[in-house]
Legacy VTK file of the C-alpha trace (Angstrom):
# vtk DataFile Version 3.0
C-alpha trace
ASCII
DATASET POLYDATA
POINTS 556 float
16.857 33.287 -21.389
14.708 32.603 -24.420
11.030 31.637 -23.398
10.210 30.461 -26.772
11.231 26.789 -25.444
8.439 27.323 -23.184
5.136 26.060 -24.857
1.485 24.195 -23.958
0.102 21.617 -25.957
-3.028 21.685 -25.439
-4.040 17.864 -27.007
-2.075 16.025 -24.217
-4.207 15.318 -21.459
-1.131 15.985 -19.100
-2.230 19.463 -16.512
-1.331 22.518 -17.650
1.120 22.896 -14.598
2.839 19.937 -15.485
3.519 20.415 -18.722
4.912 23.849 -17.875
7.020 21.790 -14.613
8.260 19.328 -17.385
9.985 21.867 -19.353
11.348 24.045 -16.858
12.645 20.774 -15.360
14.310 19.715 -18.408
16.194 23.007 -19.080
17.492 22.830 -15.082
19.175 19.669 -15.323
20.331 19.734 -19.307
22.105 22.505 -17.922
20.564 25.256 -20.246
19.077 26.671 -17.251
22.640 26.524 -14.448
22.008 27.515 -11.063
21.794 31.248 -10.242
19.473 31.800 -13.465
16.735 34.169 -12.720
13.327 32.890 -13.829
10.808 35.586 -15.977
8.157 36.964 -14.221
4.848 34.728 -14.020
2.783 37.379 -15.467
4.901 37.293 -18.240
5.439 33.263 -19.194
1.408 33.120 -18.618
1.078 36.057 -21.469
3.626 34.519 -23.885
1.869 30.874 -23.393
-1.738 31.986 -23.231
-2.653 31.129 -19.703
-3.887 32.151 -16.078
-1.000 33.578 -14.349
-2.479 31.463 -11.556
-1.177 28.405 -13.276
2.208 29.617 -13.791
2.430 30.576 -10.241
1.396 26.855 -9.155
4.088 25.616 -11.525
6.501 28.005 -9.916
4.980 26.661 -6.463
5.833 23.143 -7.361
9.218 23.620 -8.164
10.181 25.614 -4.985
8.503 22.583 -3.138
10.393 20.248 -5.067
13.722 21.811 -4.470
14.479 23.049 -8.293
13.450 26.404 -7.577
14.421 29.264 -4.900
12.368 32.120 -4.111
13.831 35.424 -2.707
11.132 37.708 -1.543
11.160 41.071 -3.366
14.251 39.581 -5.801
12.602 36.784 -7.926
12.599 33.418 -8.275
16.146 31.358 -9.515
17.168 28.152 -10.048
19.153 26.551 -7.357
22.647 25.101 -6.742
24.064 21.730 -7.798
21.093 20.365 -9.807
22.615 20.019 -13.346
25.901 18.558 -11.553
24.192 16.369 -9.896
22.019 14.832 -12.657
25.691 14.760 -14.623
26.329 12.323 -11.964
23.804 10.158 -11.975
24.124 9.913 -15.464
27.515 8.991 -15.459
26.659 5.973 -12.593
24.166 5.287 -15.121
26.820 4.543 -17.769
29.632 2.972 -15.707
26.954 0.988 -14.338
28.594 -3.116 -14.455
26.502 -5.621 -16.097
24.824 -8.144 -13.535
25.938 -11.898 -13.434
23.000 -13.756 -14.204
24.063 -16.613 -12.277
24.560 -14.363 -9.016
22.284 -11.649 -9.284
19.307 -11.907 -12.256
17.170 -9.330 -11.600
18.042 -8.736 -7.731
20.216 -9.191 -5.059
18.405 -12.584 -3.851
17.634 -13.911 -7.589
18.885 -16.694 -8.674
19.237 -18.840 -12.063
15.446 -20.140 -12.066
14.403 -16.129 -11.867
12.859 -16.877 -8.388
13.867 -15.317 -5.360
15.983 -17.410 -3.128
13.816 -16.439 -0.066
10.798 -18.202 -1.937
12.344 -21.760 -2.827
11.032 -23.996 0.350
8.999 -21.144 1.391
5.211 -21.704 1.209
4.281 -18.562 -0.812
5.962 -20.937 -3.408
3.050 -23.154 -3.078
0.227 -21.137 -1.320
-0.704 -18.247 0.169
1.819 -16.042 1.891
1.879 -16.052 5.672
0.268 -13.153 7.274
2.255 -11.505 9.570
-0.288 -11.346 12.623
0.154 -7.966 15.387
1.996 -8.962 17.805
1.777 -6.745 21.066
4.164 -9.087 22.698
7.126 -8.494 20.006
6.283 -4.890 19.927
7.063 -4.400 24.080
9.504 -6.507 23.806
10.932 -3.599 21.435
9.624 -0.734 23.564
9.177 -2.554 27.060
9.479 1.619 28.240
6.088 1.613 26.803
4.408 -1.315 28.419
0.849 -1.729 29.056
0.055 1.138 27.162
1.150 0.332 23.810
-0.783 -3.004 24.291
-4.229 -1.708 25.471
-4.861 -0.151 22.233
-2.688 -0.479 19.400
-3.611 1.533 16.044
-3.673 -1.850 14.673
-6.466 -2.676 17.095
-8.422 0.380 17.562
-11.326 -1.237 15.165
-14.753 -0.642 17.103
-16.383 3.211 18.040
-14.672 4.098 21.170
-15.617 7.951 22.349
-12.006 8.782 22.522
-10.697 11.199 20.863
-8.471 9.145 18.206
-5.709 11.425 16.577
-4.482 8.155 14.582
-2.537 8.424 11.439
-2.975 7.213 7.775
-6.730 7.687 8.248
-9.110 8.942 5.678
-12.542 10.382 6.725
-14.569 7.413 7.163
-17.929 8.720 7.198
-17.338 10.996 3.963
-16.695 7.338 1.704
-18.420 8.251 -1.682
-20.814 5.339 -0.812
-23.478 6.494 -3.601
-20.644 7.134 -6.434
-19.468 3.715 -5.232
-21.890 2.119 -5.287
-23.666 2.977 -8.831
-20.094 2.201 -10.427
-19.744 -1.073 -8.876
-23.576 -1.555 -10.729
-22.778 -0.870 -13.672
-19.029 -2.329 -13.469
-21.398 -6.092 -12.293
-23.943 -5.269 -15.455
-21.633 -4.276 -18.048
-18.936 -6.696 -17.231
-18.361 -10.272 -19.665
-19.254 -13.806 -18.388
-15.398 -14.650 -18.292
-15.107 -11.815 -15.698
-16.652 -13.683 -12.975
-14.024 -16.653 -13.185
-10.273 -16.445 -12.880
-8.050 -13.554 -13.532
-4.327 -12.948 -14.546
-2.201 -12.310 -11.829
-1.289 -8.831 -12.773
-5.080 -7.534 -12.495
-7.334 -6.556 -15.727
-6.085 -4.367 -17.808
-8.992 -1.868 -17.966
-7.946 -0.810 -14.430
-3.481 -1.255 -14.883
-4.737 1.115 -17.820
-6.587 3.694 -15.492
-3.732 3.839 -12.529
-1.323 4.459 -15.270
-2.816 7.590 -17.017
-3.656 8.611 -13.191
-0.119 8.151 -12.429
1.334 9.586 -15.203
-0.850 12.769 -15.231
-0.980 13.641 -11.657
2.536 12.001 -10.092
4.840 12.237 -13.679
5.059 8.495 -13.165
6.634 6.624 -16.189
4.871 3.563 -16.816
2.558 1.462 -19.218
-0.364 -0.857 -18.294
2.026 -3.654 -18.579
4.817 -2.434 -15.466
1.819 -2.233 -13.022
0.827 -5.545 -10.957
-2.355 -5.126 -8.694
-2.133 -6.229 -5.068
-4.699 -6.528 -1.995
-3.444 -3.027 -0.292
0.089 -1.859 0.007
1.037 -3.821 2.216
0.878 -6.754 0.410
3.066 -5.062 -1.896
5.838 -4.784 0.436
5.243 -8.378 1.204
5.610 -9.707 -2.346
9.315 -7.069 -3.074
10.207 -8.471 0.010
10.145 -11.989 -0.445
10.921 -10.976 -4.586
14.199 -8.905 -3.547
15.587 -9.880 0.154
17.025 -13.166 1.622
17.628 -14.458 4.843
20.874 -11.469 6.034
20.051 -8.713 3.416
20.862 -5.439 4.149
17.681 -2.818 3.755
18.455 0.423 4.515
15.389 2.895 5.205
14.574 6.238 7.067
14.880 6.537 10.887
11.959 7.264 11.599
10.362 5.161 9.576
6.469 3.394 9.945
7.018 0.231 12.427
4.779 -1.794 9.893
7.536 -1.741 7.240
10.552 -2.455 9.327
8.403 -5.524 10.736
7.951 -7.060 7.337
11.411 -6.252 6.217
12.441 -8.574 9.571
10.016 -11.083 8.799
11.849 -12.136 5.979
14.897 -12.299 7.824
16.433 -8.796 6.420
18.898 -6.952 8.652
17.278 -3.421 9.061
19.607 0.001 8.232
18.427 2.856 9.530
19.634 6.543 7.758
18.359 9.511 10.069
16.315 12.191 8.545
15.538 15.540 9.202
12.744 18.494 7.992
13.612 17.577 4.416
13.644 13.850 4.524
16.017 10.921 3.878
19.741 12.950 4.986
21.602 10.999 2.262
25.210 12.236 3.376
24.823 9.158 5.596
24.094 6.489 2.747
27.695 5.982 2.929
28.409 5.474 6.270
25.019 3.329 6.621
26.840 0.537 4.719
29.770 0.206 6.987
29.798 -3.289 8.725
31.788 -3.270 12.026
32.904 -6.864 11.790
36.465 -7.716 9.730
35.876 -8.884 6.290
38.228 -9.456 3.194
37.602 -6.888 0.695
35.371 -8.812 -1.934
33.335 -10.129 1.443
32.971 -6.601 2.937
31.832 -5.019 -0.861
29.073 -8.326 -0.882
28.124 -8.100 2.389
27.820 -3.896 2.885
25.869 -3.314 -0.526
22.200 -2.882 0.586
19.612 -5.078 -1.508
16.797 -2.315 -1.185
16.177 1.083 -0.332
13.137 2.265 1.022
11.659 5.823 0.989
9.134 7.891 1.277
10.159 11.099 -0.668
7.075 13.244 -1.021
5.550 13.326 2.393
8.149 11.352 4.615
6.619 9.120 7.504
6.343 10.352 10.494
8.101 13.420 10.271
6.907 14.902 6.860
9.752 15.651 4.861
9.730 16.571 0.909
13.105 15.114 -0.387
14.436 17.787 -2.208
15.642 17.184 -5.919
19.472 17.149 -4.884
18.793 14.524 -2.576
17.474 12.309 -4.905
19.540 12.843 -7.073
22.178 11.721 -4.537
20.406 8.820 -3.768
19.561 7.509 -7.156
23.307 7.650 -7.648
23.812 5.916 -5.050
21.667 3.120 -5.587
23.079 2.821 -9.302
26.497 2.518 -7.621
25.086 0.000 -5.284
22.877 -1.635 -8.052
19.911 -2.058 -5.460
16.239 -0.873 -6.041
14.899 2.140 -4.879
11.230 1.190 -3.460
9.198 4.291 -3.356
6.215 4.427 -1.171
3.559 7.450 -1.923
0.942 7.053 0.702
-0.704 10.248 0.927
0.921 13.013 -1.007
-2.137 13.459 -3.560
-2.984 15.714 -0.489
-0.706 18.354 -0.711
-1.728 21.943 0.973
0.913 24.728 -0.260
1.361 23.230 -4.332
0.127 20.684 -6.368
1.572 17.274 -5.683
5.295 16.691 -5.718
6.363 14.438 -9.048
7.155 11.296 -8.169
10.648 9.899 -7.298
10.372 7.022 -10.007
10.471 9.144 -13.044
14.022 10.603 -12.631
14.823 7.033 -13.274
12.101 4.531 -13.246
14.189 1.317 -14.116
15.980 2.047 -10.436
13.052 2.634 -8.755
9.851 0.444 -7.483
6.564 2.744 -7.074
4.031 1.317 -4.514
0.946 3.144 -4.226
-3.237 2.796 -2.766
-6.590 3.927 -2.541
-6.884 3.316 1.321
-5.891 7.380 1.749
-7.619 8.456 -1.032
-10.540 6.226 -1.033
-10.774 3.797 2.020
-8.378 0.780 3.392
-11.389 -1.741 3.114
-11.187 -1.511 -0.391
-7.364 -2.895 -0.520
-6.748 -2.224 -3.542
-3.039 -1.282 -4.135
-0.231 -1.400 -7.311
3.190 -2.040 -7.756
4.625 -0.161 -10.410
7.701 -2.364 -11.288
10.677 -1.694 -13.449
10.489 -3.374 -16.751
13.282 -6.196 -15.555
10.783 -6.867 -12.289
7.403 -6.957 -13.937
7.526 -10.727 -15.058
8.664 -11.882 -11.409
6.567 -9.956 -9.771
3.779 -11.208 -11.428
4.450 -14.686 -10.673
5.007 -13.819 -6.605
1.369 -12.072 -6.701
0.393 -15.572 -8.341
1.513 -17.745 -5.879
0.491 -15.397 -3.341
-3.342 -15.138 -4.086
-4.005 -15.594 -7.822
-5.247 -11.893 -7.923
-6.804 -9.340 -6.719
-11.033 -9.454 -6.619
-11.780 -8.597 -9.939
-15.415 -6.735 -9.566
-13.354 -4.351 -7.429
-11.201 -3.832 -9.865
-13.741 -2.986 -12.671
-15.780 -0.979 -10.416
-12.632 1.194 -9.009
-11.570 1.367 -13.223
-15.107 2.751 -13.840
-14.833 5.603 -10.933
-11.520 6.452 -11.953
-12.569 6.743 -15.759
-15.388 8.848 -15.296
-13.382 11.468 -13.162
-15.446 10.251 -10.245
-11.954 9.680 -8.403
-10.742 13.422 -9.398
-13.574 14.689 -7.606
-13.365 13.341 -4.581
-9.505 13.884 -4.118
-10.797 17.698 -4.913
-13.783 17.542 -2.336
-11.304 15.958 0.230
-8.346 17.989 -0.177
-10.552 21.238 1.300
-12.267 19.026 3.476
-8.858 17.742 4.967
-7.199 21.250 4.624
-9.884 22.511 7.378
-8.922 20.428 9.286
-5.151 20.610 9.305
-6.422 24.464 9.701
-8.242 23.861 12.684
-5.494 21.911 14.509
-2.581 24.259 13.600
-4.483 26.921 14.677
-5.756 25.319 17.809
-2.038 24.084 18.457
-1.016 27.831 18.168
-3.771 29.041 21.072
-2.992 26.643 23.744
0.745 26.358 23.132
1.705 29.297 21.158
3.742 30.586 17.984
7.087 28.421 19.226
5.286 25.235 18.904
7.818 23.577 16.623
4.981 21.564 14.083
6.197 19.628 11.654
5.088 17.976 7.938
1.895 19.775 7.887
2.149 20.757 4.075
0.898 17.262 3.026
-1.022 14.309 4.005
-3.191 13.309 7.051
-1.253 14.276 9.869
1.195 16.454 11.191
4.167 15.334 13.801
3.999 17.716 17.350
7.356 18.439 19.472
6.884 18.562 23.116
9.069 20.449 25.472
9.291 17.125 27.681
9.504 13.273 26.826
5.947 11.219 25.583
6.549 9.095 28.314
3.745 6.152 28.909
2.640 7.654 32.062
1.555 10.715 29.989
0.060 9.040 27.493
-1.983 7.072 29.901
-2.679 10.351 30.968
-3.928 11.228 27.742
-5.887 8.385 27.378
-7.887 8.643 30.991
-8.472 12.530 29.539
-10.371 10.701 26.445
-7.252 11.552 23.587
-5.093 9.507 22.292
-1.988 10.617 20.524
0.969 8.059 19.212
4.789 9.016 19.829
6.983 9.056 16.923
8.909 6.908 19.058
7.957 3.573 17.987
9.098 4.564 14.498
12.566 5.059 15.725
15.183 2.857 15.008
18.396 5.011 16.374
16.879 8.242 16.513
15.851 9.988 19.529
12.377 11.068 19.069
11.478 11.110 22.428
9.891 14.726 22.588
7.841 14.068 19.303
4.116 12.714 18.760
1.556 12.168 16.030
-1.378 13.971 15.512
-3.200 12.495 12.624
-6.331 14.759 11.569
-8.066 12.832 8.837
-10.607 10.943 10.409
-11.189 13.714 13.053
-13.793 16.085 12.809
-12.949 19.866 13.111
-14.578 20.323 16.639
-13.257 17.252 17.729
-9.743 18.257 16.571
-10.455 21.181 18.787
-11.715 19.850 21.888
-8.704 17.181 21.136
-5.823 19.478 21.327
-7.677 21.446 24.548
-7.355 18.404 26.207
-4.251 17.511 25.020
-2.912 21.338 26.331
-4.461 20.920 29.723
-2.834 17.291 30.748
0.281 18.647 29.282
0.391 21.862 31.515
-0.626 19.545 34.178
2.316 17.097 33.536
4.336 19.846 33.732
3.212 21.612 36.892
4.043 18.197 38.404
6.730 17.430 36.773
8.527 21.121 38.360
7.382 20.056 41.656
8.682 16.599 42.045
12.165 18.314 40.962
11.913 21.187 43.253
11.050 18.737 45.785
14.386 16.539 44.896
16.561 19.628 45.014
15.015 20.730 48.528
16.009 17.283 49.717
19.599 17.285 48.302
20.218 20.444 49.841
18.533 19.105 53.364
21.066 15.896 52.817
LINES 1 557
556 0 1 2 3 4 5 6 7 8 9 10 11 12 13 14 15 16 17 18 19 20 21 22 23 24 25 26 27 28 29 30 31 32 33 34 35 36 37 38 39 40 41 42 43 44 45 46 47 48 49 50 51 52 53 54 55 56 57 58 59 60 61 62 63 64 65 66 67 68 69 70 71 72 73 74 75 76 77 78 79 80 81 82 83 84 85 86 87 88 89 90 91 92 93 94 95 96 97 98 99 100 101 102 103 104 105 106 107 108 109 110 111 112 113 114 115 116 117 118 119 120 121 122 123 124 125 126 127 128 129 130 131 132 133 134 135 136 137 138 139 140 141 142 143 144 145 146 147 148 149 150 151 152 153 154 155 156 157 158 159 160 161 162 163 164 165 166 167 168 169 170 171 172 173 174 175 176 177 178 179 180 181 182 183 184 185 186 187 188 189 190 191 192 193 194 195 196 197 198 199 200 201 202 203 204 205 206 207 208 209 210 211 212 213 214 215 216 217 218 219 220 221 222 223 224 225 226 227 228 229 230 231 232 233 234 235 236 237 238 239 240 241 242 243 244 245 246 247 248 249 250 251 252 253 254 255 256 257 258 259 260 261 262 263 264 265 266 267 268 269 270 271 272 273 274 275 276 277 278 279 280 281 282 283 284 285 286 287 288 289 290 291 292 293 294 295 296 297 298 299 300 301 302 303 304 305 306 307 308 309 310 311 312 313 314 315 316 317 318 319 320 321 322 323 324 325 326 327 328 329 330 331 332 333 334 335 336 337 338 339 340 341 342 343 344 345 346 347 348 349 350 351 352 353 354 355 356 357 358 359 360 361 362 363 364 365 366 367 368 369 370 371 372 373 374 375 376 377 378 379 380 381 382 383 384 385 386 387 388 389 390 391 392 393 394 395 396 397 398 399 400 401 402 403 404 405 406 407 408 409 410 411 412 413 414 415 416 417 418 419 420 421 422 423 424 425 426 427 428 429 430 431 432 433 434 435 436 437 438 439 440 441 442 443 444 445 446 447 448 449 450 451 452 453 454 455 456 457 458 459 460 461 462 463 464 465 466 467 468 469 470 471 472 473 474 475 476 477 478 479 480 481 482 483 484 485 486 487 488 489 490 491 492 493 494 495 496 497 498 499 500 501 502 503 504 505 506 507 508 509 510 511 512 513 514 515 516 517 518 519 520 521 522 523 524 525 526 527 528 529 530 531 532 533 534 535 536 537 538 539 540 541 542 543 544 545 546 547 548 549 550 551 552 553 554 555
């Protein structure tokens, strides 16, 4: 192993951990690297390249999380199996890769001639604004009618005023610690400093001062690929999803995502009339042995109907930090799917919500840069900052960036521009950096506090689940979430949310969210006391009510 091809150049802005990451990478899948290859000691890259062995050790961190890497205790560190084969093979779907009809595909499944979607021609985001897609409680207990009342009384989507109840709510950032003074003297100066032409109309796309920002951030801290030009701004991520939607699916299209996956998604996925695939996952994310047998239809077909109608026209993950269940997609996996959406020629839309927060390693590189003309990154500041900025970005292959540009015009114009200039300013003055710092130890406490809390009322073989990165962590209970106990929750003053209204196929019935972000660390406590006492109280009942059935069959 020659460590000579290990080096730092320290002009590029990129970390020191990622440049290190990058090369070690590189020799893995070029194959100069093959599996079984013991790595050097950290102490003694860090001495040949002239930095803290504390970096090197983070690099090595990184890897492990991201699957490249396998460490033995007491034997070293090596690379793992099937990585270089595997990148042969996407490679080689790469090449073999058939050239697109324009006159049936263009630049997606549901693109036509005019290079408009046809999902948009008659459709009044062709004209307008795009409909919003309203909650609705009644659709959603329609779905889960097991659920009833409960699921009604207070949705997440509703739980909007101070309530005294303990709220262990997902995908929520610590309100009260919003930079408002940082904030507020960039959106000053960003108002002062910015020209008259500003305050009028923008370009779709968003200014480039800010698509210039996101993409250094990207590219330094998530090894995204992109320029200025690939990123399109959009009011939140969720209006992101809304424009690829209507961009990429028509009235029929196959979608496949995870099972679980967030209700919100599959709900604008349907909205648009797509026919929803779910792929089960398990502690690692997306299982993609089952891509195959996802796109079986069950109905007879001729061949050239059954190859139309099976390939899916998007694929939707969450790689780093999967939703609910918390997942890292391992690199063999995505290499797997990658290849898999090259033989399907369908986009890969990956959706990084949260994993700037990452506990055990710095944060996992980004699925798009393995092969970012395949895949679609979507990304926020409502984790990282607050969702009543909405502010989100698309960052779109090269072949998407002109269409999606036009959808985000007919949608709204663009996004508010001050915001824009202001957010540009925080992010280029590091501002951003160090409050993803502050938070990460503010929300690592507090993951702390409820692992540990989960440990003293339930003990070590609580099975806990995704608590390496993000804002929550996912809870398995020895007996079902049913809606009596969570109204029994609820009277206690906690409320909890079962992974079960994620669930497509998947029994999740024993599983519940515990989000931690927007929780202080005493209430996280008191939270998961309560949460411990109506569960051994559920319980206690629950035994007598069967001892009391098998006292009467053996009467009968």
């Amino acid at each position: 192993m020659h460590l000579f091809w290990l080096h730092i150049d320290k002009s590029r802005p990129t970390p020191y951990i990622r440049q290190i990451t990058e090369q070690i990478r590189a020799l893995i899948t070029t194959g100069e690297w093959p599996a079984g290859t013991r790595l050097p000691a950290t102490r003694v890259i860090a001495a040949q390249l002239g930095v803290s062995r504390n970096i090197v050790i983070e690099s090595y961190d990184l890897l492990i999380a991201e699957g490249y890497l396998q460490s033995q205790r007491g034997a070293g560190t090596y690379v793992a199996d099937r990585i270089y084969e595997l990148h042969v093979q996407l490679n080689e779907a790469k090449k073999c890769r058939e050239s697109w009809r324009e006159e049936e595909h263009g630049i997606g499944h549901g693109i036509g001639r005019t290079g408009r979607t046809e999902a948009m021609e008659g459709n009044s985001c062709h004209t307008g604004s795009m409909p919003q897609v309203p909650y609705d409680a009644e659709h959603d207990t329609e779905r889960f009618p097991e659920y009833g009342q409960h699921f009604t009384v207070h949705p997440a989507h509703l739980l909007t005023e101070q309530s005294e109840h303990i709220d262990f709510r997902s995908g929520v950032p610590a309100l009260d610690l919003f930079p408002r003074q940082r904030w507020q003297a960039a959106y000053k100066q960003a108002c002062m400093e910015a020209p008259t032409m500003m305050f009028g109309y923008h370009t779709p796309e968003g200014t480039k001062r800010l698509r210039q920002a996101i993409a250094d951030y990207v590219r330094r801290v998530r090894g995204v690929y992109c320029e200025p030009e690939h990123i399109i701004l959009t009011n939140g991520a969720t209006q992101a999803y809304g424009m690829l939607a209507r961009l990429l699916l028509s009235e029929g299209a196959r979608v496949i995502v995870e099972d679980p996956i967030t209700r919100d998604i599959q709900r604008m996925m349907q909205h648009v009339g797509a026919q929803i695939v779910g792929v089960p996952v398990d502690e690692y994310g997306l299982i993609t042995a089952h891509l195959s047998a996802a796109a079986t239809l069950n109905e007879v077909t001729t061949t050239h109907e059954r190859a139309r109608s099976t390939r899916p026209s998007l694929i939707i993950v969450t790689p780093s930090h999967q939703f609910p269940l918390g997942g890292t997609l391992p690199i063999q996996r995505r290499l797997e799917l990658l290849a898999y959406a090259e033989q399907q020629q369908c986009y890969v839309l990956e959706d990084d919500y949260d994993s700037e927060f990452r506990y055990d390693s710095s944060p996992i590189s980004a699925l798009q840069h393995l092969n970012p003309e395949r895949v679609i990154y979507v990304g926020s500041f409502s984790k990282i900052l607050s969702p009543a900025l909405r502010i989100g970005y698309i960052v779109a292959p090269p072949a998407l960036v002109s269409a999606c540009r036009e959808t985000k015009w007919y949608t709204d114009l663009h996004t508010a521009t001050l915001e824009q200039l202001a957010l540009a300013r925080f992010i280029e003055t590091g501002e951003l950096d160090k409050h993803i710092h502050q938070m990460r130890k503010v929300y690592r406490k507090r993951r702390d506090t409820m692992v540990a809390a989960l440990r003293l009322h339930f003990g070590e073989k609580l099975t806990v689940m995704g608590y390496s990165t993000g804002l929550h962590l996912v809870v398995e209970l020895d007996e079902p979430c049913t809606p009596a106990l969570l109204q029994q929750l609820y009277d206690a003053g906690v409320i909890v949310y079962p992974v079960a209204v994620h669930s497509i196929q998947t029994d999740q019935s024993h599983r519940i969210i515990l989000g931690y972000g927007n929780v202080s660390e005493e209430r996280i406590a008191l939270g998961v006391a309560k949460l411990a006492h109506v569960l051994q109280s559920s319980k206690r009942v629950n035994a007598q009510e069967r001892t009391l059935q098998s006292n009467h069959a053996e009467y009968d």
